[in-house]
ZADO-1210 file (C-alpha; in nm, 4 decimals, padded with zeros to 6 digits):
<atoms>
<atom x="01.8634" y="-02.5338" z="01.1121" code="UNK" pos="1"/>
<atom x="02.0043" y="-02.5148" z="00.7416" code="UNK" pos="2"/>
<atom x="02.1858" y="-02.1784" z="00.6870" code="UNK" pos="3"/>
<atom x="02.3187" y="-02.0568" z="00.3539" code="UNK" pos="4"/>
<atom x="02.6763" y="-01.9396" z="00.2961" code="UNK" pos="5"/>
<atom x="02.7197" y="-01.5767" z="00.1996" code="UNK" pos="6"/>
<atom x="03.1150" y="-01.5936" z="00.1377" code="UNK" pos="7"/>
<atom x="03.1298" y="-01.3428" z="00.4375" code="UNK" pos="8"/>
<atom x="03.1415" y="-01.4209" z="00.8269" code="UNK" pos="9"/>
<atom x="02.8423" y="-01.4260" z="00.8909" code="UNK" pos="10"/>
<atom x="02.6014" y="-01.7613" z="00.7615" code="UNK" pos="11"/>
<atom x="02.2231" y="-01.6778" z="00.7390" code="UNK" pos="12"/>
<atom x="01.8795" y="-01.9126" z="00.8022" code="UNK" pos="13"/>
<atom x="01.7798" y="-02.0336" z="00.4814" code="UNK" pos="14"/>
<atom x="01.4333" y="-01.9057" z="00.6048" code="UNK" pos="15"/>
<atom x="01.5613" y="-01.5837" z="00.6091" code="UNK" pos="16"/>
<atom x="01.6906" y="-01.6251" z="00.2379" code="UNK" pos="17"/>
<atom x="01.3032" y="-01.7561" z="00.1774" code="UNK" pos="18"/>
<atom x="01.1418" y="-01.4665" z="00.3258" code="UNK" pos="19"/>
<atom x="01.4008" y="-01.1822" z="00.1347" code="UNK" pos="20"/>
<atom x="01.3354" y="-01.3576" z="-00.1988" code="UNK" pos="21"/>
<atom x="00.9728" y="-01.4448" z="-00.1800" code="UNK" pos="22"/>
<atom x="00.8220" y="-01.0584" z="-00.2219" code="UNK" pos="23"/>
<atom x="01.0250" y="-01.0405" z="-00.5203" code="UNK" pos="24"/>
<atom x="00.8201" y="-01.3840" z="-00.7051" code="UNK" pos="25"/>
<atom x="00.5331" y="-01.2135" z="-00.5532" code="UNK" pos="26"/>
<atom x="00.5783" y="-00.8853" z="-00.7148" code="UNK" pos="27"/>
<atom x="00.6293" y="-01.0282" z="-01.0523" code="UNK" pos="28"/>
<atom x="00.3030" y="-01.2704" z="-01.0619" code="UNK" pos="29"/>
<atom x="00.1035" y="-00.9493" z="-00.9351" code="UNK" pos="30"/>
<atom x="00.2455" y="-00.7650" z="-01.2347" code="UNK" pos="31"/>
<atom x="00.1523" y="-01.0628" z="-01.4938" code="UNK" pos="32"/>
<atom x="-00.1882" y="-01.1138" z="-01.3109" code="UNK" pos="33"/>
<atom x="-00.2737" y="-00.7060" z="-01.3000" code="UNK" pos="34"/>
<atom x="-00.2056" y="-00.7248" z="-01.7091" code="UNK" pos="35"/>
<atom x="-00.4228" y="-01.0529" z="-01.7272" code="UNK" pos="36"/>
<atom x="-00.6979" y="-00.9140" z="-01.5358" code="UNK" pos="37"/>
<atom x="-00.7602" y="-00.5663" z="-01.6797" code="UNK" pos="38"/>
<atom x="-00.8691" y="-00.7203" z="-02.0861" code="UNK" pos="39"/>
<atom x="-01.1597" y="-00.9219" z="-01.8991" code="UNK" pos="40"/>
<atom x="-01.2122" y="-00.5988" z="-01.6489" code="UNK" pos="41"/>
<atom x="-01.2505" y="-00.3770" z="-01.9740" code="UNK" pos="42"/>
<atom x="-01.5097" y="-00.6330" z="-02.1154" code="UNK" pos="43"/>
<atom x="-01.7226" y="-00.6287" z="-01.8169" code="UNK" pos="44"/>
<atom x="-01.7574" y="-00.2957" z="-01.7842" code="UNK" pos="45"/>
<atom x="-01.8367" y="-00.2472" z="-02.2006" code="UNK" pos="46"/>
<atom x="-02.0704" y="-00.5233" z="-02.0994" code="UNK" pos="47"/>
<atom x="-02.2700" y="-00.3692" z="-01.7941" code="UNK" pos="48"/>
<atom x="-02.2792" y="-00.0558" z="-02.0055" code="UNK" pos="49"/>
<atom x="-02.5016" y="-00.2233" z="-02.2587" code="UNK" pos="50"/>
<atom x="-02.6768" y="-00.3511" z="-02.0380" code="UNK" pos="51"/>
<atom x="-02.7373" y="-00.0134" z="-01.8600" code="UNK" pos="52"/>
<atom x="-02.8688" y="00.1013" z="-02.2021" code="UNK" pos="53"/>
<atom x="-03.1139" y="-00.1986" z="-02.2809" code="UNK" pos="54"/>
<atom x="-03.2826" y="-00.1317" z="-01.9179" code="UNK" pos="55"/>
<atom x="-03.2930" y="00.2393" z="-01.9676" code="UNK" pos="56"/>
<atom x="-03.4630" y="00.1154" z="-02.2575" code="UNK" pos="57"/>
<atom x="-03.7143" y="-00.1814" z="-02.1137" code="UNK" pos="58"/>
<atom x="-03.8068" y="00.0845" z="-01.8468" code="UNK" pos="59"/>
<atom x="-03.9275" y="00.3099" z="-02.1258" code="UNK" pos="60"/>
<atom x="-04.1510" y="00.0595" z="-02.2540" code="UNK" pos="61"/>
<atom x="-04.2709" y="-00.0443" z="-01.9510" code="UNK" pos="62"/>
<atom x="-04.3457" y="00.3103" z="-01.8217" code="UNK" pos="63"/>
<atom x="-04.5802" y="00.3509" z="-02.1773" code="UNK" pos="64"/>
<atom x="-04.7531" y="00.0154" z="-02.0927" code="UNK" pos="65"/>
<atom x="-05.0452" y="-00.0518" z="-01.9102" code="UNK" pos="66"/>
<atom x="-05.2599" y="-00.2985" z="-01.7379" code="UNK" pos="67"/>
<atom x="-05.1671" y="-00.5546" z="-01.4101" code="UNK" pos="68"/>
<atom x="-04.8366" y="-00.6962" z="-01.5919" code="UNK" pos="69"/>
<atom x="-04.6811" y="-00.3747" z="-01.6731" code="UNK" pos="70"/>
<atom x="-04.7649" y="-00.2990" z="-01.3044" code="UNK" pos="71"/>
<atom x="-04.5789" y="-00.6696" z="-01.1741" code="UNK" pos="72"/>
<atom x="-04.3297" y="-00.6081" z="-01.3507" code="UNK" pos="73"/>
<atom x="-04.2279" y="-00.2474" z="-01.2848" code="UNK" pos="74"/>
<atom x="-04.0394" y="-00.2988" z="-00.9677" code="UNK" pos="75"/>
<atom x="-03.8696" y="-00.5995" z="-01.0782" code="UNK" pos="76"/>
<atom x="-03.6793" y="-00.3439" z="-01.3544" code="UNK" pos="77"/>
<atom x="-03.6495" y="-00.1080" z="-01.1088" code="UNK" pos="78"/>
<atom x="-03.4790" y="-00.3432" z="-00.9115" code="UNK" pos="79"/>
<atom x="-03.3123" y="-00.5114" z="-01.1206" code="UNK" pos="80"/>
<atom x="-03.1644" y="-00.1312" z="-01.2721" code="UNK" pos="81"/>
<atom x="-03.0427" y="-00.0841" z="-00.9059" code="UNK" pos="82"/>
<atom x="-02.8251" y="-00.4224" z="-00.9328" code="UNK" pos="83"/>
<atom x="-02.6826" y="-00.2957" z="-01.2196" code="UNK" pos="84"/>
<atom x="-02.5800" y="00.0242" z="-01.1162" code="UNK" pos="85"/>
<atom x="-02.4156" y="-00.1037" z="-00.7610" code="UNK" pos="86"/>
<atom x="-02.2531" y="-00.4001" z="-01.0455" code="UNK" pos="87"/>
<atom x="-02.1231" y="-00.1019" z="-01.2177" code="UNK" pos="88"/>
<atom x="-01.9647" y="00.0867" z="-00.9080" code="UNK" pos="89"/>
<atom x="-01.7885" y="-00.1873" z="-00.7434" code="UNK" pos="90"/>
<atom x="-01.6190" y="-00.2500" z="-01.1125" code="UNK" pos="91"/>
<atom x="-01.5509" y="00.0604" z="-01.1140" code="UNK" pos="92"/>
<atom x="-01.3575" y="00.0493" z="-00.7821" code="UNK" pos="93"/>
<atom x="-01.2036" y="-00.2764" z="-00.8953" code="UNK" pos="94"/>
<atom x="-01.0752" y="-00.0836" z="-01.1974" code="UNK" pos="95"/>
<atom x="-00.9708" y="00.1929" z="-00.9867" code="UNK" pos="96"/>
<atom x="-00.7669" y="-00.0098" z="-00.7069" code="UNK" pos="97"/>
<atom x="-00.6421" y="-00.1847" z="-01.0471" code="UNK" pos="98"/>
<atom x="-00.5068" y="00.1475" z="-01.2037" code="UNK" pos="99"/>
<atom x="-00.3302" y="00.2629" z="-00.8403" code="UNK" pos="100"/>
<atom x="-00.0742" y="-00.0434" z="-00.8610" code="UNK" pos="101"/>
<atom x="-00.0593" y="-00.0005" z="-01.2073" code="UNK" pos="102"/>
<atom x="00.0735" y="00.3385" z="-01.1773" code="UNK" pos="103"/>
<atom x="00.3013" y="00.2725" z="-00.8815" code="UNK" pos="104"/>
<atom x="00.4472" y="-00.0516" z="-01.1000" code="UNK" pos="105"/>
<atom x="00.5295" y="00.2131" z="-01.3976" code="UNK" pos="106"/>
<atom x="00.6891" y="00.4494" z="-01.1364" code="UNK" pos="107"/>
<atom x="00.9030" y="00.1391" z="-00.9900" code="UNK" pos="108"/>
<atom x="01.0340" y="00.0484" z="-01.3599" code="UNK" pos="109"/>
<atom x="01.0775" y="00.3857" z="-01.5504" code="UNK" pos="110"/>
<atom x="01.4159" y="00.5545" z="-01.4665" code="UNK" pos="111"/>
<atom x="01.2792" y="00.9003" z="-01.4859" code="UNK" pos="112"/>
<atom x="01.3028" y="01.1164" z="-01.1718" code="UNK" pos="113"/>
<atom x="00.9837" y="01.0405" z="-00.8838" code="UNK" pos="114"/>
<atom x="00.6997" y="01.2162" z="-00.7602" code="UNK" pos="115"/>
<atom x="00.6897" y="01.2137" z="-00.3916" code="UNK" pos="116"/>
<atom x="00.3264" y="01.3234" z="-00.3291" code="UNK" pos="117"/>
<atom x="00.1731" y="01.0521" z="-00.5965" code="UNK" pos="118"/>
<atom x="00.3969" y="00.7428" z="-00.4400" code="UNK" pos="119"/>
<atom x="00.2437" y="00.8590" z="-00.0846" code="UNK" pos="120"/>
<atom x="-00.0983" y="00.8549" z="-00.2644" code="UNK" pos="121"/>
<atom x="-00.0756" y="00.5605" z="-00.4666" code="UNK" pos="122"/>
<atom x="00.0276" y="00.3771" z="-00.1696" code="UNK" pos="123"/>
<atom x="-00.2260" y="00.4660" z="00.0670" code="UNK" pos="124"/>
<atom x="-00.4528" y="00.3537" z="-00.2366" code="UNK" pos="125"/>
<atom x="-00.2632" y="-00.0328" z="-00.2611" code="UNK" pos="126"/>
<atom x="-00.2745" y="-00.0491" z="00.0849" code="UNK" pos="127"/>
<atom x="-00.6627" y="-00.0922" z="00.1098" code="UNK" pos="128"/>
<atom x="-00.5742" y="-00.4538" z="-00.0118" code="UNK" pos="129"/>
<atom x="-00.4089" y="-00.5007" z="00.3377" code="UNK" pos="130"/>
<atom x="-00.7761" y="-00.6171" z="00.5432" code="UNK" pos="131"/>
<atom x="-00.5636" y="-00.4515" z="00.8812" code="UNK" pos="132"/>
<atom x="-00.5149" y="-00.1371" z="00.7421" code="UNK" pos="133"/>
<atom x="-00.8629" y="-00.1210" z="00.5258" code="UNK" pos="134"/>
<atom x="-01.0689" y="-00.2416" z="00.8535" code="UNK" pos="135"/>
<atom x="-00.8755" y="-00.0957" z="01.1564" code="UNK" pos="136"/>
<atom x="-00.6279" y="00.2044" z="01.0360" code="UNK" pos="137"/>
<atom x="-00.7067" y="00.5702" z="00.9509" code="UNK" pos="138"/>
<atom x="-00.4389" y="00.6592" z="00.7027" code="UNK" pos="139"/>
<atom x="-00.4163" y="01.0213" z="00.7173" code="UNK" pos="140"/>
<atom x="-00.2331" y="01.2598" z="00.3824" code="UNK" pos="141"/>
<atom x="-00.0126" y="01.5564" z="00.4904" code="UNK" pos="142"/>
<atom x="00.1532" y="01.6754" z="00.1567" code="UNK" pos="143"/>
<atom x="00.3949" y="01.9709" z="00.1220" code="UNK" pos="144"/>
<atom x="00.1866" y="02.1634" z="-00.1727" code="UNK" pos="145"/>
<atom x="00.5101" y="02.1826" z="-00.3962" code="UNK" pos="146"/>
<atom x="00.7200" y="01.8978" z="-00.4282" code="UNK" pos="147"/>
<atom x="01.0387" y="01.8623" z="-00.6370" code="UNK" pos="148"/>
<atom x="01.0867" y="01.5816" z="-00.8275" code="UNK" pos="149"/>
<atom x="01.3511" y="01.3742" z="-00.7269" code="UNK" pos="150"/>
<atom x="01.6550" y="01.2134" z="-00.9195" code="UNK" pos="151"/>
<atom x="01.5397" y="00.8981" z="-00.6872" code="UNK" pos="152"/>
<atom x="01.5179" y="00.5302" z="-00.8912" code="UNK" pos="153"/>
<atom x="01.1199" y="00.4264" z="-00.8056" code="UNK" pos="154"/>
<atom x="01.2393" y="00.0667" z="-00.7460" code="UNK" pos="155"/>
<atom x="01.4446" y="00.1795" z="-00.4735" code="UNK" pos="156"/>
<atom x="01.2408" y="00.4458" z="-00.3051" code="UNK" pos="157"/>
<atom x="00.9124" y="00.2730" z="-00.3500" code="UNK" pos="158"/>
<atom x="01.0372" y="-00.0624" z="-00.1403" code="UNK" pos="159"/>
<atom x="01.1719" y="00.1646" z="00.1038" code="UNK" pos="160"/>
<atom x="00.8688" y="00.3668" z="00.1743" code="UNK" pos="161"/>
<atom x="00.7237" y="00.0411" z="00.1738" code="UNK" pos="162"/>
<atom x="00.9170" y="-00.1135" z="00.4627" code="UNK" pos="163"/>
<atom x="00.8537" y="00.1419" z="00.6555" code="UNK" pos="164"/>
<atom x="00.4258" y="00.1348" z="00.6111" code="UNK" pos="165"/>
<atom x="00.4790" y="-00.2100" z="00.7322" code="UNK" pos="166"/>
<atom x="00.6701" y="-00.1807" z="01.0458" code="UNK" pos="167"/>
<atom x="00.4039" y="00.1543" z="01.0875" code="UNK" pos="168"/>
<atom x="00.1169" y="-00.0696" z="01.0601" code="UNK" pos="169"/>
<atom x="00.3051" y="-00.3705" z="01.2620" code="UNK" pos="170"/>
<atom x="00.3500" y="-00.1254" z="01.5433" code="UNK" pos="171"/>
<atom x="-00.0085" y="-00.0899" z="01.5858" code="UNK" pos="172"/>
<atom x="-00.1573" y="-00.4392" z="01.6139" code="UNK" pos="173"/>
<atom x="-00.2573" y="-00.4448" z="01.9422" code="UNK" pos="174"/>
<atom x="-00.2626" y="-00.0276" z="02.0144" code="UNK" pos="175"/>
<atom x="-00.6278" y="00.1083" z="02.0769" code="UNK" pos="176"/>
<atom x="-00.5700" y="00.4157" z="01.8387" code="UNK" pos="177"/>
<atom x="-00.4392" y="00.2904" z="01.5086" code="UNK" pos="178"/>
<atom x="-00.4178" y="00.6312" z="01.2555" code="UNK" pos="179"/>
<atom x="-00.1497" y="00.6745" z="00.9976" code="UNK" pos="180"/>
<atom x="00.0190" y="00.9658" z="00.8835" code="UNK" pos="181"/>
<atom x="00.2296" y="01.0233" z="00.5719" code="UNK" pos="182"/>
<atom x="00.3578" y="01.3304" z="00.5299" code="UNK" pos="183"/>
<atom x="00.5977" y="01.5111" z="00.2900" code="UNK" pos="184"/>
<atom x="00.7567" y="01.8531" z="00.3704" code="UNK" pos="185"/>
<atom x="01.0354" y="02.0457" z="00.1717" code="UNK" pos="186"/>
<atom x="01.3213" y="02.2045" z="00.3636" code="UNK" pos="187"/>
<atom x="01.6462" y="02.3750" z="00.3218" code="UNK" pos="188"/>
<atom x="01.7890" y="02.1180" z="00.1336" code="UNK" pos="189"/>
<atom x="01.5924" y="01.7876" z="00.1445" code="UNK" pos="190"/>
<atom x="01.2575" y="01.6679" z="00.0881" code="UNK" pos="191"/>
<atom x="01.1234" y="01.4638" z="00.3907" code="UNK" pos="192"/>
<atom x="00.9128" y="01.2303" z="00.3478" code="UNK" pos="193"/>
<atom x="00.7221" y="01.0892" z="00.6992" code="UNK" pos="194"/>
<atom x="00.5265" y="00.7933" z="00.8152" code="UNK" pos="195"/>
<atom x="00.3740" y="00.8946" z="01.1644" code="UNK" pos="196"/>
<atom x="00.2134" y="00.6212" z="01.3355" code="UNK" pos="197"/>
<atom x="00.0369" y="00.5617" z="01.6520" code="UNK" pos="198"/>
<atom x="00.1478" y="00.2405" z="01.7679" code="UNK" pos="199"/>
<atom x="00.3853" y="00.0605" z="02.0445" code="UNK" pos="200"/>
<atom x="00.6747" y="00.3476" z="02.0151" code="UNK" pos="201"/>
<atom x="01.0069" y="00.2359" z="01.9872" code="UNK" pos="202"/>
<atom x="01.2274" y="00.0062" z="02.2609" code="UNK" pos="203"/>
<atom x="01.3646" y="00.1545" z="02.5814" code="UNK" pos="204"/>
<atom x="01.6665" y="-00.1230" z="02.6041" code="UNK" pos="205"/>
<atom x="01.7340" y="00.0076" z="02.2343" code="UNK" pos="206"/>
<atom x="01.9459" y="00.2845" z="02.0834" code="UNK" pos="207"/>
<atom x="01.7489" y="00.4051" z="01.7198" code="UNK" pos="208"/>
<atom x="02.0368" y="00.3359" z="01.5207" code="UNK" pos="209"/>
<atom x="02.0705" y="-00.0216" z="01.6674" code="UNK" pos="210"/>
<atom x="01.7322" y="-00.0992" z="01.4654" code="UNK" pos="211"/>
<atom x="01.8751" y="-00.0459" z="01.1635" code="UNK" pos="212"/>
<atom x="02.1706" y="-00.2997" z="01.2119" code="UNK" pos="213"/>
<atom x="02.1044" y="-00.6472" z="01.0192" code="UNK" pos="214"/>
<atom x="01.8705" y="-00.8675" z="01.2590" code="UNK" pos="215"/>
<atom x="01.8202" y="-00.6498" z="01.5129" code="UNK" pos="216"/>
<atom x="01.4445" y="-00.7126" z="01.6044" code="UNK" pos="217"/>
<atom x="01.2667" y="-00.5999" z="01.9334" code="UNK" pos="218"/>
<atom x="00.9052" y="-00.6094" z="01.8817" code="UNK" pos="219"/>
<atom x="00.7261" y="-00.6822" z="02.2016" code="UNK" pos="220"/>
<atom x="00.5431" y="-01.0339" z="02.2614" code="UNK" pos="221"/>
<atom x="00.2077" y="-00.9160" z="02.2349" code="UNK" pos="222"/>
<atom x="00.2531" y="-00.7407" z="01.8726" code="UNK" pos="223"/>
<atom x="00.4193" y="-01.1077" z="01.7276" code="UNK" pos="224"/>
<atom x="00.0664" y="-01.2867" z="01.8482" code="UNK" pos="225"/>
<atom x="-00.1079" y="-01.0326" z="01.6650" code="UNK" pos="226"/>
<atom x="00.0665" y="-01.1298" z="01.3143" code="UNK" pos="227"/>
<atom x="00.1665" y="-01.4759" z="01.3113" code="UNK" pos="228"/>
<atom x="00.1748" y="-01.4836" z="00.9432" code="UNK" pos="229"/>
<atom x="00.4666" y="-01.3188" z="00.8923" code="UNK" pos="230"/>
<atom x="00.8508" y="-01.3587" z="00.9996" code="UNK" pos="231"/>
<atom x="00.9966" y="-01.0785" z="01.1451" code="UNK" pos="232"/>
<atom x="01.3506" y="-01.0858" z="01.0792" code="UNK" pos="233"/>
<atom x="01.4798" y="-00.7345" z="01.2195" code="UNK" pos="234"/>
<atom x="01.5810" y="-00.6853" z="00.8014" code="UNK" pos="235"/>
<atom x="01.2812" y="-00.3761" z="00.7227" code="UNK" pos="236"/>
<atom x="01.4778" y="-00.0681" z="00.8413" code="UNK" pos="237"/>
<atom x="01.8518" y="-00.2790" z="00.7350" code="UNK" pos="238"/>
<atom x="01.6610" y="-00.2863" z="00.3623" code="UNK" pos="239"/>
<atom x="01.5300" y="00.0464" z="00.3833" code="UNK" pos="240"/>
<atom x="01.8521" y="00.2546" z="00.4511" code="UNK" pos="241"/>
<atom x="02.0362" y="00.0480" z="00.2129" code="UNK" pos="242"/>
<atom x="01.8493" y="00.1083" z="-00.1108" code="UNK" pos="243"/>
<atom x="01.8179" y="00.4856" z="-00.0248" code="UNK" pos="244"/>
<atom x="02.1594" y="00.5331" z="00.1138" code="UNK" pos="245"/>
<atom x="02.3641" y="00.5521" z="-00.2453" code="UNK" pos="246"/>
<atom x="02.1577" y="00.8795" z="-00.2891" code="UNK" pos="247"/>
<atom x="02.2704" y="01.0651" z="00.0278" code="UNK" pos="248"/>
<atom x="01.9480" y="00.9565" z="00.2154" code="UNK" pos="249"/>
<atom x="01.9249" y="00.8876" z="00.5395" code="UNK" pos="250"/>
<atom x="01.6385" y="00.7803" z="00.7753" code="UNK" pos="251"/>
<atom x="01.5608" y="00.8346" z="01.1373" code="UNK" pos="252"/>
<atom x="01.3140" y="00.6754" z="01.3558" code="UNK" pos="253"/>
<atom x="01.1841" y="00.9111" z="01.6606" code="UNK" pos="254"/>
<atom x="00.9433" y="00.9053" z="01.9302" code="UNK" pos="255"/>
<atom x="00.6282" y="01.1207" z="01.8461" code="UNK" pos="256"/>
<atom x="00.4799" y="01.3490" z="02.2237" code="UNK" pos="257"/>
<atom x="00.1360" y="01.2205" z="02.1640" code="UNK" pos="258"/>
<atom x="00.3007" y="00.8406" z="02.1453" code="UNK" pos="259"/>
<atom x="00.3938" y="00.6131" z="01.8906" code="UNK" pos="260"/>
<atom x="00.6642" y="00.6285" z="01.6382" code="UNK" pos="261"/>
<atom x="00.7336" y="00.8978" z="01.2984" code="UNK" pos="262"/>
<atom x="00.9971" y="00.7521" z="01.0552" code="UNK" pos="263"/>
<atom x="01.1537" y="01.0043" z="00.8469" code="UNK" pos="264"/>
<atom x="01.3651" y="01.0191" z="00.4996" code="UNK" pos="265"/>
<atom x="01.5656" y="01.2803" z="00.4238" code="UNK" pos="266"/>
<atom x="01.6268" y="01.2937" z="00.0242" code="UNK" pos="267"/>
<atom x="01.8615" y="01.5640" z="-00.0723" code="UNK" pos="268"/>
<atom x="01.6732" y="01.7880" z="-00.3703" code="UNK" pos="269"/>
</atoms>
């Protein structure tokens, strides 16, 4: 197996190198392609609104007409206004789903201090482009009502949060109850921000802060079959404590009673 030289000890897969540096090429075509595809998205819609108009007008014609070919053709405009109007929603949606990763791409590049409650939002939006989650997961909201913002850089707590949906959603592959919770609370002196999930629960052979450690993985066998399209490197939780870390952040994974696993971060206001 090739490995790449890091200057340090230790000498890493080049697969592993592949895997780290591919969501960053994929983040950056998603930005170019989200810019490229909402001028044509603007057309369409301008364009279905037009024709909305012209067959609110055709119907008004056709209800003032008479005879056997007003009557043939009255349901094919009423049908035909029906295609336009479902043509309209799903655009509509599109445009919506568009303006969620929009919003969280603006929040990962300004500088400005974050909004807990819309990241958590705006991500359980993006996420309906996952089929798992979309088809199979219940994605519950528990938000504190009042929120501080937080001198947090979005590029760094946005991966994080991130990272942890994923092993969240990994965790419940195979599990018969698949819900997820995120959750933001205020305390003392942090803001908490959780990601409850009901899946496999964490390792017995394994101590939580092990997890964390640089390719430490211990997913069972039966939750790898269920996603063979990703690697699993043991890297998720390694990535996700380092980027919040300079900020006095730390994260915790614990058992939840009712099974399964919550992730917390703990951001100081």
């Amino acid at each position: 197996m090739r490995v790449v030289k890091t200057g340090a000890e230790n000498e890493y897969p080049v697969e592993v190198w592949a895997e780290l540096d591919r969501p960053a090429h994929v983040g950056r075509l998603l930005r170019g392609l989200i810019h490229n595809i909402n001028g044509p998205l603007q057309n369409i819609s301008m364009l279905l609104e037009l024709m909305d108009r012209h067959q609110v007008k055709i119907d008004a014609h056709l209800f003032a007409a008479s005879g056997s070919l007003a009557e043939a053709l009255r349901p094919l405009c009423d049908a035909q206004r029906g295609r336009i109007q479902r043509i309209i929603d799903q655009v509509r949606l599109f445009s919506e789903m568009l303006k969620d990763f929009m919003v969280l791409h603006e929040i990962e590049v300004n500088e400005s201090e974050v909004e807990v409650n819309l990241i958590l939002e705006k991500l359980r939006c993006i996420y309906r482009a996952d089929l798992f989650c979309k088809h199979q997961v219940t994605v519950q909201m528990r938000p504190a009502a009042k929120v501080p913002l937080l001198r947090v850089r979005g590029r760094h707590l946005v991966p994080a949060l991130e990272h942890l949906m994923e092993n969240a959603l990994l965790s419940m592959r195979t599990s018969p109850e698949k819900t997820l919770i995120l959750s933001s609370e205020v305390t003392a002196h942090h803001v908490v921000i959780g990601i409850q999930d009901t899946g496999c629960g964490l390792p017995q052979n394994r101590r939580g802060e092990e997890l964390f450690e640089p390719f430490v993985t211990a997913w069972p066998d039966e939750v790898r079959e269920a996603d063979k399209i990703n690697q699993h490197f043991g890297l998720g939780l390694t990535l996700a404590l380092g980027l919040l870390q300079p900020y006095g952040a730390t994260v915790s994974l614990m058992p939840h009673e009712s099974g399964g696993t919550v992730a917390k971060i703990f951001l100081p206001k």
